[in-house]
PDB file with one MODEL, atoms N, CA, C and O in Angstrom:
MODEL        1
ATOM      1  N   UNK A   1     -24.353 -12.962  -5.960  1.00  0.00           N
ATOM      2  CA  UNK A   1     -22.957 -12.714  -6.321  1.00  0.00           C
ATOM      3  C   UNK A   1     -22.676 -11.208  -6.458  1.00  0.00           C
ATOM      4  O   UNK A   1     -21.691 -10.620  -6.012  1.00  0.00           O
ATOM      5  N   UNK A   2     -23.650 -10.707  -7.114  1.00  0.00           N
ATOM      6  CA  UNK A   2     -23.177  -8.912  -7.103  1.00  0.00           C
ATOM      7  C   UNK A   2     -23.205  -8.232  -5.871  1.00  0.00           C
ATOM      8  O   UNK A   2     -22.478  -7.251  -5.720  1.00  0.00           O
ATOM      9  N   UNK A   3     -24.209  -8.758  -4.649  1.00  0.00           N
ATOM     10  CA  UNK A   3     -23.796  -7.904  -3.348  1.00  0.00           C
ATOM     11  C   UNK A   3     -22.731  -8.351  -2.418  1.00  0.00           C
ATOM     12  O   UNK A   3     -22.652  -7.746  -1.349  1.00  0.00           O
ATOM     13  N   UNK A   4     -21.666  -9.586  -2.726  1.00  0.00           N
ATOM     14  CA  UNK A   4     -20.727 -10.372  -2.823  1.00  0.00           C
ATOM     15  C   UNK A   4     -19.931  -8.887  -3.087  1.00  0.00           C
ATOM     16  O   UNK A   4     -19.483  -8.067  -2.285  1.00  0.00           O
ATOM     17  N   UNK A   5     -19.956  -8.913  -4.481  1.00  0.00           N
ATOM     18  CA  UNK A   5     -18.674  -8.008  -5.164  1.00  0.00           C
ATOM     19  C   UNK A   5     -18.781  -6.443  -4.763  1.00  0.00           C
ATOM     20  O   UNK A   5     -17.778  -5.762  -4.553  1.00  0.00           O
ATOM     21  N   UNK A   6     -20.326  -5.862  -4.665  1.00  0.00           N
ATOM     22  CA  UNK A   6     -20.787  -4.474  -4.265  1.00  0.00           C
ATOM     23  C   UNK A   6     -19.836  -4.305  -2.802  1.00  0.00           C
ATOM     24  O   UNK A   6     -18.850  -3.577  -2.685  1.00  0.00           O
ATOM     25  N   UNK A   7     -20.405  -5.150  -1.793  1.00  0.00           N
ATOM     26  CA  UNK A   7     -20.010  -5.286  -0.443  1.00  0.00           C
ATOM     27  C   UNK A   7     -18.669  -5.452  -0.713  1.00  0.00           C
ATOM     28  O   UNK A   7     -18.238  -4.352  -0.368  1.00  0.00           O
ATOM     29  N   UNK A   8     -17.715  -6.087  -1.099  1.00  0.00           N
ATOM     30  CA  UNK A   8     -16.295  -6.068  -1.028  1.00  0.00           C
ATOM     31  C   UNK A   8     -16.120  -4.919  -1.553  1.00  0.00           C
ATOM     32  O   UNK A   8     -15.573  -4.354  -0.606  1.00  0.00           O
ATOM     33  N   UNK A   9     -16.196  -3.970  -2.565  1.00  0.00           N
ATOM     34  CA  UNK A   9     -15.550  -3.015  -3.042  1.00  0.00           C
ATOM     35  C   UNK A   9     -15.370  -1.846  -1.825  1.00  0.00           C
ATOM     36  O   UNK A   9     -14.374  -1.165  -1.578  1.00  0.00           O
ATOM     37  N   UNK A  10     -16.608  -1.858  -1.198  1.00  0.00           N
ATOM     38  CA  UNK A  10     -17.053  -1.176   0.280  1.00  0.00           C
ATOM     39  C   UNK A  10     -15.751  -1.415   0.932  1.00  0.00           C
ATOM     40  O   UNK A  10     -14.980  -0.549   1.345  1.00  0.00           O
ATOM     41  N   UNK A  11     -15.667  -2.138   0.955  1.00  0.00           N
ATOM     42  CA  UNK A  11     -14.348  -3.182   2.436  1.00  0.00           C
ATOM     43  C   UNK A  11     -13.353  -2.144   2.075  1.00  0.00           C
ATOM     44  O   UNK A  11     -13.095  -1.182   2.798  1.00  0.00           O
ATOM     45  N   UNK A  12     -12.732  -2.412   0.768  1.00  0.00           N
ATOM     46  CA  UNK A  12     -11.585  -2.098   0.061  1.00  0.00           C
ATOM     47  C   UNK A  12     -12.106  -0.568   0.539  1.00  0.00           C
ATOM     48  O   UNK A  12     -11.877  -0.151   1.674  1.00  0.00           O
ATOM     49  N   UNK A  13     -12.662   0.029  -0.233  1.00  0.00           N
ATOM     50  CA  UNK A  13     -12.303   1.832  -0.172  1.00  0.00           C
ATOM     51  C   UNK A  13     -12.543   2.036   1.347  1.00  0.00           C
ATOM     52  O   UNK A  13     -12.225   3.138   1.795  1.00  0.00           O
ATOM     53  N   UNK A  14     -13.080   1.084   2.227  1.00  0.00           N
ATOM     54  CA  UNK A  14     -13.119   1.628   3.600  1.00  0.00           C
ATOM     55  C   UNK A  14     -11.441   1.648   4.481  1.00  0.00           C
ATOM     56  O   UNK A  14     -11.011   2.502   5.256  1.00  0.00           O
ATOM     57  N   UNK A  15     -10.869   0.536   4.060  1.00  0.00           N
ATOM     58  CA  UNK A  15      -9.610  -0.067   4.492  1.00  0.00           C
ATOM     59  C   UNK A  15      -8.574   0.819   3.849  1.00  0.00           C
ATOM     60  O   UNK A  15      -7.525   1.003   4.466  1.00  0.00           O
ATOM     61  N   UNK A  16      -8.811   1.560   2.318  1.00  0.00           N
ATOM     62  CA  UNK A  16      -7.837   2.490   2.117  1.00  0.00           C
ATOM     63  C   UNK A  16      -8.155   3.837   2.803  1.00  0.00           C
ATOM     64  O   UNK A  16      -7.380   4.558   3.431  1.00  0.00           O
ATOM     65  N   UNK A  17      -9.342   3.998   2.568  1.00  0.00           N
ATOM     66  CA  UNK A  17      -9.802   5.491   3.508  1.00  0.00           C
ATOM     67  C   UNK A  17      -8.789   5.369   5.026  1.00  0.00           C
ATOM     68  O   UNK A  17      -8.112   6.354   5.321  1.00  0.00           O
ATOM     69  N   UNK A  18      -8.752   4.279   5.817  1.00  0.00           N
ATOM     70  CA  UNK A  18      -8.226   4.112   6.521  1.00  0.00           C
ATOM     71  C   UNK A  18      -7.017   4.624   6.858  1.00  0.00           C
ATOM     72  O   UNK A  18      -6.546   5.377   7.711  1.00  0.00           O
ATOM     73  N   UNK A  19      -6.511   3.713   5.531  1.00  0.00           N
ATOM     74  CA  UNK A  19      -5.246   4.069   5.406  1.00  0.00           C
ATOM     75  C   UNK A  19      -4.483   5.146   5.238  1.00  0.00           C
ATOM     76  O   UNK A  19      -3.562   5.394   6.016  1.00  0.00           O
ATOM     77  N   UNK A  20      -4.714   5.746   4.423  1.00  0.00           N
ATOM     78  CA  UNK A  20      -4.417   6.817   3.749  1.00  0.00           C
ATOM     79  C   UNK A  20      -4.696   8.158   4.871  1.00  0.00           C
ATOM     80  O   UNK A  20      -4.640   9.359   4.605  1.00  0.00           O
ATOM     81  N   UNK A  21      -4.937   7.656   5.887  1.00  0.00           N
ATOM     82  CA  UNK A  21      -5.104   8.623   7.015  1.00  0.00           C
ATOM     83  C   UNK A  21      -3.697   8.926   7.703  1.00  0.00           C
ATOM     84  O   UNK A  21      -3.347   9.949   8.291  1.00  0.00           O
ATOM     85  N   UNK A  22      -2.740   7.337   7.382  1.00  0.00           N
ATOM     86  CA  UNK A  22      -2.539   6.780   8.489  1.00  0.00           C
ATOM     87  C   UNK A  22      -0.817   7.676   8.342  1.00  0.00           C
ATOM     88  O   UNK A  22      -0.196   7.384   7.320  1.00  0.00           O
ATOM     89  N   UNK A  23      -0.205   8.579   9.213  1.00  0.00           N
ATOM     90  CA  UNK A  23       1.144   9.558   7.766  1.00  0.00           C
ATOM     91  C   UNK A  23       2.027   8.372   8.296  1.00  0.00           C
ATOM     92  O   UNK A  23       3.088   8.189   7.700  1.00  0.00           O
ATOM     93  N   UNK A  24       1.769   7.686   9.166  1.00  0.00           N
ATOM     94  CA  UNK A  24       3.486   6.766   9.262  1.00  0.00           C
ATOM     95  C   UNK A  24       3.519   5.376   8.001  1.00  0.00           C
ATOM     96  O   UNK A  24       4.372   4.494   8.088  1.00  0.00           O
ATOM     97  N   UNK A  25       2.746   5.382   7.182  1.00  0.00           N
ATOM     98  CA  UNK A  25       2.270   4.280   5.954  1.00  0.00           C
ATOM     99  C   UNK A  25       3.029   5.346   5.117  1.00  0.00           C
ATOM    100  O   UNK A  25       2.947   6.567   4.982  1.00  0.00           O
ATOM    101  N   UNK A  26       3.767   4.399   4.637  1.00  0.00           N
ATOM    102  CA  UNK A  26       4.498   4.888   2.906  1.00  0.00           C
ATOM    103  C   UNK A  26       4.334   4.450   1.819  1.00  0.00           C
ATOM    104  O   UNK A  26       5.299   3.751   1.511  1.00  0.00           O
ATOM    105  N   UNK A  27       3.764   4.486   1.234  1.00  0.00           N
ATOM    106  CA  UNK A  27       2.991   4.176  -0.151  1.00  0.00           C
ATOM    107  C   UNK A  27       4.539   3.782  -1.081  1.00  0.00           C
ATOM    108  O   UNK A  27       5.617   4.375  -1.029  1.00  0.00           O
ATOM    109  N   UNK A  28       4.239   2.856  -1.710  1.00  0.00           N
ATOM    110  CA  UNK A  28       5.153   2.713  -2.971  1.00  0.00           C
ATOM    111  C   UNK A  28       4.473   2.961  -4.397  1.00  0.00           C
ATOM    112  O   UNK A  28       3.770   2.018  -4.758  1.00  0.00           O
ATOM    113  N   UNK A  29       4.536   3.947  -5.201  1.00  0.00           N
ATOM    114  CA  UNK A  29       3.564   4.073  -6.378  1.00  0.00           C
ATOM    115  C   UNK A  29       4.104   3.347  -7.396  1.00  0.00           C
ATOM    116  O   UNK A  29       5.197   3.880  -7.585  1.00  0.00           O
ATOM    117  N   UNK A  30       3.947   2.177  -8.388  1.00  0.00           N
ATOM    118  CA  UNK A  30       4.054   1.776  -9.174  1.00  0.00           C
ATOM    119  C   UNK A  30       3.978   2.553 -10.545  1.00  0.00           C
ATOM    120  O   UNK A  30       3.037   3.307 -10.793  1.00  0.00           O
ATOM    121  N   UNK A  31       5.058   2.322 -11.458  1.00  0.00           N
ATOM    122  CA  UNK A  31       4.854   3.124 -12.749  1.00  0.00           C
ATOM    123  C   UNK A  31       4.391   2.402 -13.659  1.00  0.00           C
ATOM    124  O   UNK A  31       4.179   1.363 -13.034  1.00  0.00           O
ATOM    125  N   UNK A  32       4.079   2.208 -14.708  1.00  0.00           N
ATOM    126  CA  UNK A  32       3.355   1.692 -15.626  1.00  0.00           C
ATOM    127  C   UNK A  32       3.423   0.267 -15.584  1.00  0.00           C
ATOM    128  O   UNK A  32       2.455  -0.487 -15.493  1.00  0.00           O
ATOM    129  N   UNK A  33       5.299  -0.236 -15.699  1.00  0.00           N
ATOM    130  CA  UNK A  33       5.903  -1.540 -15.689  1.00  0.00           C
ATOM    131  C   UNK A  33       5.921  -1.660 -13.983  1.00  0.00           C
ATOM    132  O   UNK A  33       6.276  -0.646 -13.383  1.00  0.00           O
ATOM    133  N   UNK A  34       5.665  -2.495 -13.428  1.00  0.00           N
ATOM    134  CA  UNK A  34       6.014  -2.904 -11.829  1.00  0.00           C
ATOM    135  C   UNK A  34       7.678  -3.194 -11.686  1.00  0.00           C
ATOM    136  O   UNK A  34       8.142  -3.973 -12.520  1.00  0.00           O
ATOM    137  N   UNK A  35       8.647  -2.594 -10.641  1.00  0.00           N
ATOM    138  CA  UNK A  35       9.346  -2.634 -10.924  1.00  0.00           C
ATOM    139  C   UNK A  35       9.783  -2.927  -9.590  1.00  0.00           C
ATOM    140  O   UNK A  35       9.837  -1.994  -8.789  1.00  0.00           O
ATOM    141  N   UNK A  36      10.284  -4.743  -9.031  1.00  0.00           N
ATOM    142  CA  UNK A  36      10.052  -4.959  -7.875  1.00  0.00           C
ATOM    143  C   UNK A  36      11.113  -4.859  -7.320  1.00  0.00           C
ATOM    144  O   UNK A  36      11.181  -4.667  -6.106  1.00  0.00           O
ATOM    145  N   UNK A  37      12.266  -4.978  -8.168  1.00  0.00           N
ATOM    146  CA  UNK A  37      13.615  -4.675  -7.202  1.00  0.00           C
ATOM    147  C   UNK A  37      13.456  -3.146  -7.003  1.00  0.00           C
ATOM    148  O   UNK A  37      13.173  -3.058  -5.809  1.00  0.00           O
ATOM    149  N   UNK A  38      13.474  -2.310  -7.347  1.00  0.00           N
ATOM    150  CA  UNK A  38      13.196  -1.100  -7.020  1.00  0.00           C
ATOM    151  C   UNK A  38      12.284  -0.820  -5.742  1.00  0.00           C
ATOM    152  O   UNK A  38      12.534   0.089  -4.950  1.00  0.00           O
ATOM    153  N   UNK A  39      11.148  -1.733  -5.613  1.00  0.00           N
ATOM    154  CA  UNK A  39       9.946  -1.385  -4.729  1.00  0.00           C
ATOM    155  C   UNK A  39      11.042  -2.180  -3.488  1.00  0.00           C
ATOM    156  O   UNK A  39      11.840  -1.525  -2.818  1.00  0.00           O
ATOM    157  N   UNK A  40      10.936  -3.130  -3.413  1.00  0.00           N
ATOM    158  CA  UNK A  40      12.446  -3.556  -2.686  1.00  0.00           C
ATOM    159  C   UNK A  40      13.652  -2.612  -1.884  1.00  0.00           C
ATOM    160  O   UNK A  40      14.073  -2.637  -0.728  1.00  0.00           O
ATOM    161  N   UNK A  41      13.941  -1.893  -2.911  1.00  0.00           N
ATOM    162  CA  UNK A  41      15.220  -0.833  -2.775  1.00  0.00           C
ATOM    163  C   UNK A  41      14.339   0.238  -1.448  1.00  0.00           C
ATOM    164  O   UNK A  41      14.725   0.470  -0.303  1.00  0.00           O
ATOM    165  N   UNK A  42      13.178   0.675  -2.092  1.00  0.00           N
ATOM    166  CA  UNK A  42      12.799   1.634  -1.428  1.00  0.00           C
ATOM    167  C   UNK A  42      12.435   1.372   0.070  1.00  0.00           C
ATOM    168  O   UNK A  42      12.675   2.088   1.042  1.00  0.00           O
ATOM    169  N   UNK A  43      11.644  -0.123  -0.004  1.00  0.00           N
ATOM    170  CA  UNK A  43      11.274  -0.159   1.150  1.00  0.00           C
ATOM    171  C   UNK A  43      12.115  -0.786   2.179  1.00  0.00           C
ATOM    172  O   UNK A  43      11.676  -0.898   3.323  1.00  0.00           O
ATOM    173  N   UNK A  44      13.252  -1.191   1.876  1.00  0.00           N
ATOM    174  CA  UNK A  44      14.412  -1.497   2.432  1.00  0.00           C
ATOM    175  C   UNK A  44      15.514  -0.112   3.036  1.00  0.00           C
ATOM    176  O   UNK A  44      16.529  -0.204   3.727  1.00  0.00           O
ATOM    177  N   UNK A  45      14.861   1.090   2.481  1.00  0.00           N
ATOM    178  CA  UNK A  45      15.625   1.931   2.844  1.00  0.00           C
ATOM    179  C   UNK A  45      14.573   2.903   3.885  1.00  0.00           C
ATOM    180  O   UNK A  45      14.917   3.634   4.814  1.00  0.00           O
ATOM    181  N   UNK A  46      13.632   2.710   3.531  1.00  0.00           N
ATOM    182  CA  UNK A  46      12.301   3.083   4.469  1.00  0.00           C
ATOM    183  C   UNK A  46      12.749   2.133   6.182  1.00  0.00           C
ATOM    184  O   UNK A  46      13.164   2.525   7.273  1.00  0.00           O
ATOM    185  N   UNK A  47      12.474   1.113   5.756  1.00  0.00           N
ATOM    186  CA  UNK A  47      12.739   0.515   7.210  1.00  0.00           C
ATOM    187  C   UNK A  47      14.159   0.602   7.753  1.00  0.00           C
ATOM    188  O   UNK A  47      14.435   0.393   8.934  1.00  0.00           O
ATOM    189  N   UNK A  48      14.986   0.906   6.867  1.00  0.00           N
ATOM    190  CA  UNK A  48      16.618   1.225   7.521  1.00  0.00           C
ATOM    191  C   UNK A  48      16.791   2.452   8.247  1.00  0.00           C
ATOM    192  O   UNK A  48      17.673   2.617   9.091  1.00  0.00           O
ATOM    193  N   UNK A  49      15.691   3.560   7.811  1.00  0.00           N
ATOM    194  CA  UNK A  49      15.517   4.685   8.242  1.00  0.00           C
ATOM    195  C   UNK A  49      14.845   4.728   9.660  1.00  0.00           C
ATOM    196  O   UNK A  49      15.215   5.538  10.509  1.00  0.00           O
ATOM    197  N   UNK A  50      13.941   3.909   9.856  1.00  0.00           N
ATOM    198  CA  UNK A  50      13.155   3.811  11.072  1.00  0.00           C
ATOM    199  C   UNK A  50      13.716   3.104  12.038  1.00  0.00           C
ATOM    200  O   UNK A  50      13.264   3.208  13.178  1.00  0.00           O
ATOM    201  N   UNK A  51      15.015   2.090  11.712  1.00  0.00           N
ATOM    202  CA  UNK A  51      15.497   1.468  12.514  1.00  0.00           C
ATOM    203  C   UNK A  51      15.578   0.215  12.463  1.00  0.00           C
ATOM    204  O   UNK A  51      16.385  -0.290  13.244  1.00  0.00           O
ATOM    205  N   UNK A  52      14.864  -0.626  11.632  1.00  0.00           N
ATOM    206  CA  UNK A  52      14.462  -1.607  11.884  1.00  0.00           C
ATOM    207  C   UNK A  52      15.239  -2.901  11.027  1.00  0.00           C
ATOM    208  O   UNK A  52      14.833  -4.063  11.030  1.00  0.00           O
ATOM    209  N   UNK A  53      16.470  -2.390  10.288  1.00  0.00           N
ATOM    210  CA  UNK A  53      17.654  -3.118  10.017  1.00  0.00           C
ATOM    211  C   UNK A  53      18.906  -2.683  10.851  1.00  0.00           C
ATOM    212  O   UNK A  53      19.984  -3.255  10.690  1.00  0.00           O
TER     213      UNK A  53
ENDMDL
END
């Protein structure tokens, strides 16, 4: 079970390393409280920007 959980943590920081490469990915940062209409707002205006509404 721990090289289960070791090996996944791997996955994860490999898949953000990835990411975080990637500049057309826009991150939404969460503040303390999650605040989903907001995360909503943003990324609704993210994709309105690119075209895609």
């Amino acid at each position: 079970m721990a090289e289960v959980k070791l090996r996944s943590r791997q996955y994860a920081k490999r898949q953000l390393t990835w990411l975080r490469r990637n500049p057309d990915i826009h991150w939404i940062w969460w503040e303390k409280d999650r605040d989903f209409a907001r995360a909503l707002q943003v990324s609704t205006e993210i994709l309105a920007a690119a075209g895609v509404f």
